[in-house]
One Martini backbone bead per residue (centre of mass of N, CA, C, O) as a GRO file, in nm:
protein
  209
    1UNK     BB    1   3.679   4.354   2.372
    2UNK     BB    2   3.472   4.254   2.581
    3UNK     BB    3   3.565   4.404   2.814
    4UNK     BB    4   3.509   4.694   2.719
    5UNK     BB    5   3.221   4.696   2.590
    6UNK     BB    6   3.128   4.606   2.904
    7UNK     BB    7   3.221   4.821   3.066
    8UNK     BB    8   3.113   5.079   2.903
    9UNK     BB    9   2.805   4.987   2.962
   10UNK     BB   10   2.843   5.012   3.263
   11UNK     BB   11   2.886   5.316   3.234
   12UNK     BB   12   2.620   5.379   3.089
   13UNK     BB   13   2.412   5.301   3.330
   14UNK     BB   14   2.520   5.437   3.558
   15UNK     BB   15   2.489   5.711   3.448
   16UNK     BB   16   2.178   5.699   3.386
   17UNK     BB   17   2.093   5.627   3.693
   18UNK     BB   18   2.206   5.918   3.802
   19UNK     BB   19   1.999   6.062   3.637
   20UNK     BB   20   1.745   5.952   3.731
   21UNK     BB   21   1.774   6.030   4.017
   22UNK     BB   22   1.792   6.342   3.982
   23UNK     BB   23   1.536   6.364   3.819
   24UNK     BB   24   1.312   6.246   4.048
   25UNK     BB   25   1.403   6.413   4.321
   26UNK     BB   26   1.511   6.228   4.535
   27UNK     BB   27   1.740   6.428   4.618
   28UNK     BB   28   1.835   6.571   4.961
   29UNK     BB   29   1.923   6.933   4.968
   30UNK     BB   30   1.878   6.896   5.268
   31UNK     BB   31   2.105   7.029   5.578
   32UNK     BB   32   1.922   6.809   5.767
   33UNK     BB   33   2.058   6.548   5.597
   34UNK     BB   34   2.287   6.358   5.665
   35UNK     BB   35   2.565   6.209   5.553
   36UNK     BB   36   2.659   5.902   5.417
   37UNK     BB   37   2.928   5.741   5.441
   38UNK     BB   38   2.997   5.718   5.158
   39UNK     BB   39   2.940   6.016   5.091
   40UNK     BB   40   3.217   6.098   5.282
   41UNK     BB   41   3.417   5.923   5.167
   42UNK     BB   42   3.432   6.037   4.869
   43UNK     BB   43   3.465   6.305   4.961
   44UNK     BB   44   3.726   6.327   5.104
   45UNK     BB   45   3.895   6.164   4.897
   46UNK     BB   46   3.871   6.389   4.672
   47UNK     BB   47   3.987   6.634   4.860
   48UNK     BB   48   4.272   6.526   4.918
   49UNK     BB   49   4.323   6.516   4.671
   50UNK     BB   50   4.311   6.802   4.536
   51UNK     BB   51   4.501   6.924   4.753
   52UNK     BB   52   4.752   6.797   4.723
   53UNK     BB   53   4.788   6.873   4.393
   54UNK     BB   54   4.743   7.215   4.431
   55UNK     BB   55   4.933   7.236   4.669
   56UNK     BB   56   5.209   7.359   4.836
   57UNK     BB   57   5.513   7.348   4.969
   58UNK     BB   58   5.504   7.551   5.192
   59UNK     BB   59   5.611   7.741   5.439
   60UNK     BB   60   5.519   7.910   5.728
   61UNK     BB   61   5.661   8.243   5.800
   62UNK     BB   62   5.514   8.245   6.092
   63UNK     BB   63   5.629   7.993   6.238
   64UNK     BB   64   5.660   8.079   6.606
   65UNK     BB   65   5.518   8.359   6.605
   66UNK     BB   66   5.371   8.530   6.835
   67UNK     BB   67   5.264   8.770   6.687
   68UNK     BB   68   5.087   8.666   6.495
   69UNK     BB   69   4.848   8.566   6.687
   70UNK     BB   70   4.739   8.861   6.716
   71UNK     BB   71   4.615   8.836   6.390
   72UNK     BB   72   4.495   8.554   6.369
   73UNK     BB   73   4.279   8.597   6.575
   74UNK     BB   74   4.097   8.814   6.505
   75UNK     BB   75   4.015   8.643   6.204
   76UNK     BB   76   3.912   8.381   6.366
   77UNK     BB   77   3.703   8.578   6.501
   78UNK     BB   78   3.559   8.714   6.251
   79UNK     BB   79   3.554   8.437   6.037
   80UNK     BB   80   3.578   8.092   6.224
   81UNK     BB   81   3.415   8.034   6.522
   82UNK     BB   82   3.149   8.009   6.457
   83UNK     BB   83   3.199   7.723   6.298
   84UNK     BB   84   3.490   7.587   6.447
   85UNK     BB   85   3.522   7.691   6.668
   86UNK     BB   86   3.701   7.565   7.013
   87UNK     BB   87   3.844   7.498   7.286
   88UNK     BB   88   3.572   7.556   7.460
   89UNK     BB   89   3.423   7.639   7.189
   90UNK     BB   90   3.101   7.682   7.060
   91UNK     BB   91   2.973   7.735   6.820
   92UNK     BB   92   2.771   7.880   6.630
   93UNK     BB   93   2.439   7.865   6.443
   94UNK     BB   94   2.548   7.856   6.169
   95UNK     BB   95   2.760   7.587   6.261
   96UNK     BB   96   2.522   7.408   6.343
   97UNK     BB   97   2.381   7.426   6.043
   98UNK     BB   98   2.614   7.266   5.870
   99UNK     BB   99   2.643   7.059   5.566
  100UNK     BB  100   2.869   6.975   5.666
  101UNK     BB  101   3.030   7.008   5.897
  102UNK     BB  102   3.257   7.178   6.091
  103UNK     BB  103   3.555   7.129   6.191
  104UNK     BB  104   3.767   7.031   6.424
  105UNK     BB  105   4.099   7.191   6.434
  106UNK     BB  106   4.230   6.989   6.621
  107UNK     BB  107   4.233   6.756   6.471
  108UNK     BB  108   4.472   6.528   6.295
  109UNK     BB  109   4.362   6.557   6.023
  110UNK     BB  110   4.435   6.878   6.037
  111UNK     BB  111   4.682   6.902   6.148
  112UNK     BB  112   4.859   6.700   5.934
  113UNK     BB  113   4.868   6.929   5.717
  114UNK     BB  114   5.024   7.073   5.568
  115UNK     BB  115   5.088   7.429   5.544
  116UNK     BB  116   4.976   7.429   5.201
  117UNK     BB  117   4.740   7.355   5.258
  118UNK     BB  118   4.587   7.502   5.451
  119UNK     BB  119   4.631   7.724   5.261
  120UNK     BB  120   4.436   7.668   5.061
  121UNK     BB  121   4.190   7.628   5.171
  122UNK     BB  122   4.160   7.908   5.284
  123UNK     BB  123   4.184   8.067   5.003
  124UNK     BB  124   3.952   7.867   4.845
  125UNK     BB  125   3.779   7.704   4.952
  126UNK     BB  126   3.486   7.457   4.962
  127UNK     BB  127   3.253   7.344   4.813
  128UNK     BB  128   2.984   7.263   4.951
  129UNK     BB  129   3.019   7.342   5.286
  130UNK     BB  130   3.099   7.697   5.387
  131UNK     BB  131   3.340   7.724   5.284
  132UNK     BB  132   3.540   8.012   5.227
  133UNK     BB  133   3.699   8.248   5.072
  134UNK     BB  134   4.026   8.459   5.138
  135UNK     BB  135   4.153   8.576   4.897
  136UNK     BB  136   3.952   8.807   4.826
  137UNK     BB  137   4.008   8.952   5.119
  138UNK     BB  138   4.282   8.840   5.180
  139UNK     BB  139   4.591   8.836   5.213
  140UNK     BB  140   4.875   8.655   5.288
  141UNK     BB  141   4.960   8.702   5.533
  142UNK     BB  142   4.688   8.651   5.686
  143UNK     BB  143   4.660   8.370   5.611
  144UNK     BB  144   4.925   8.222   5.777
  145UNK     BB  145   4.813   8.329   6.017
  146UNK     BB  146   4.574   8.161   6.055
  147UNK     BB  147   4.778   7.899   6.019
  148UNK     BB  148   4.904   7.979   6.320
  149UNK     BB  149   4.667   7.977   6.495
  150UNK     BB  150   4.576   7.685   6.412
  151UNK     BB  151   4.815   7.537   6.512
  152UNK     BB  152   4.749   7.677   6.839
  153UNK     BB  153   4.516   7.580   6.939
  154UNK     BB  154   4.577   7.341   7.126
  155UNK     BB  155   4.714   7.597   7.345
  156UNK     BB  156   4.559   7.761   7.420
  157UNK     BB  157   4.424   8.041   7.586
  158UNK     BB  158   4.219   8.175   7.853
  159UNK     BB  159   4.197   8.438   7.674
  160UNK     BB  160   4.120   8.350   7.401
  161UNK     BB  161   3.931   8.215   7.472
  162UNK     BB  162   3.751   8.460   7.587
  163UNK     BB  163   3.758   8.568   7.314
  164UNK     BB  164   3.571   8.395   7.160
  165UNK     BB  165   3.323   8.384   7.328
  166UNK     BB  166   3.263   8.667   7.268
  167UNK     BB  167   3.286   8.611   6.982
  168UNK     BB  168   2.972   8.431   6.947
  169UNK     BB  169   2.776   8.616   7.140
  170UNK     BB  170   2.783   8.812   6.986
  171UNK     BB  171   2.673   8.723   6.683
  172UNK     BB  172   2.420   8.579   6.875
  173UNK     BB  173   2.287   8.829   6.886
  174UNK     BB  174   1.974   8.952   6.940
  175UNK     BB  175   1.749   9.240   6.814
  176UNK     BB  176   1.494   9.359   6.935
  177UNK     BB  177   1.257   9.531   6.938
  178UNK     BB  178   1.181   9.791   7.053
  179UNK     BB  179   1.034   9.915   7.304
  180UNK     BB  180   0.773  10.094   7.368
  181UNK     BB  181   0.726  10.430   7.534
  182UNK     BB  182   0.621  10.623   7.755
  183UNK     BB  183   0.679  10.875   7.573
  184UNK     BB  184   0.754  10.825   7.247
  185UNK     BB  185   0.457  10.879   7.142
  186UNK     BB  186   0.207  11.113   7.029
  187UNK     BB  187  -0.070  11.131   7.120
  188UNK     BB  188  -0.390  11.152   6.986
  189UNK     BB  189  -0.600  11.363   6.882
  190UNK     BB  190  -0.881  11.451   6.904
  191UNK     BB  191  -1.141  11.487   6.740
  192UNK     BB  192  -1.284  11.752   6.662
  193UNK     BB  193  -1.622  11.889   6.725
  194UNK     BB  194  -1.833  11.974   6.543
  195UNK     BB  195  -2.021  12.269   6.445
  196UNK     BB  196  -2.312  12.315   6.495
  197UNK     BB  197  -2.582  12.387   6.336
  198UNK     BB  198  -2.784  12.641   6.187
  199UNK     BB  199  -3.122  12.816   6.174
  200UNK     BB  200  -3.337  12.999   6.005
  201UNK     BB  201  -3.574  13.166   5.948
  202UNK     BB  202  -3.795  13.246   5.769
  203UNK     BB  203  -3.687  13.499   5.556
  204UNK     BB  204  -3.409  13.523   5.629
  205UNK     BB  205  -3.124  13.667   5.561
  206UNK     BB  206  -2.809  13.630   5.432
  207UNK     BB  207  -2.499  13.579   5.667
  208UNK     BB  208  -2.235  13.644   5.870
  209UNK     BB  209  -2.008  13.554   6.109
   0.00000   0.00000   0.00000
């Protein structure tokens, strides 16, 4: 009982510690900010376990077909290298921006995630992290090429590579203010100048001109 009652009061002074932590504005949710060993292992923890927990035991029907791999570029360029770059492509500033940063799909620990983990990823993204969900945009199948394609970055194509690389570049093009040229705008015409007034002799009657 007394083991109970302790156990109750520790979790309960717990509480209160990270509230008063929270409320007291101490906490930096400032994107530039590194997260720390603890919070990255607790972060990473809940992770996996909720992934594990929802995703199907599902295999990827496209998984193996060539034909997948030319749509599932498509939406990886379009969605996803921005972000999380690819073999020999560099994120774009977006993705150089984002706390915790978009994992490299290559590493083990992503490649190792069964077919419907990863496919939950994609369909419902991650909280507060940048992954967005493509559920809402995107089929069934579209979702399944994006990780038919996620299989195959090990492999990438130098022509893939290329194509990914342009569409990064692209993202990242900024369009500054045209330049205005001589006769772009019509010069100012100068103000008229005032028909300077005359004055008649006294007693001269009122006329027109």
């Amino acid at each position: 009982m007394r083991f109970l009652a302790g156990f109750l009061l520790g979790l309960m002074i717990l509480g209160a510690a990270v509230w008063l932590y929270l409320a007291s504005g101490m906490f930096d949710p400032a994107a530039t900010t590194p997260p720390g060993k603890m919070e990255t292992k607790l972060a990473n923890f809940a992770l996996n376990k909720a992934v594990a927990k929802r995703a199907s035991s599902e295999k990827n029907p496209f998984s193996g077909k060539p034909e997948a791999l030319k749509d599932g570029i498509e939406h990886y360029k379009e969605n996803c290298v921005v972000c999380h770059g690819a073999p020999g492509v560099d994120a774009g500033e977006i993705g150089q921006g984002l706390n915790p940063p978009a994992p490299e799909l290559t590493l083990p620990r992503i490649q190792k995630r069964p077919d419907g983990e990863l496919y939950w990823i994609v369909s419902n993204g991650i909280r507060m992290t940048g992954m967005p969900a493509f559920k809402p945009t995107h089929k069934p199948d579209e979702i399944w090429k994006i990780v038919a394609f996620v299989r195959h970055l090990e492999e990438i194509t130098p022509d893939e590579q290329r194509a990914l690389k342009a569409a990064t570049e692209q993202a990242e093009h900024h369009e500054g203010e045209p330049e205005e040229k001589a006769g772009d705008k019509p010069e100012a015409k100068p103000a008229a100048a005032a028909t300077p007034g005359h004055t008649h002799p006294p007693g001269t009657k009122p006329h027109k001109h």
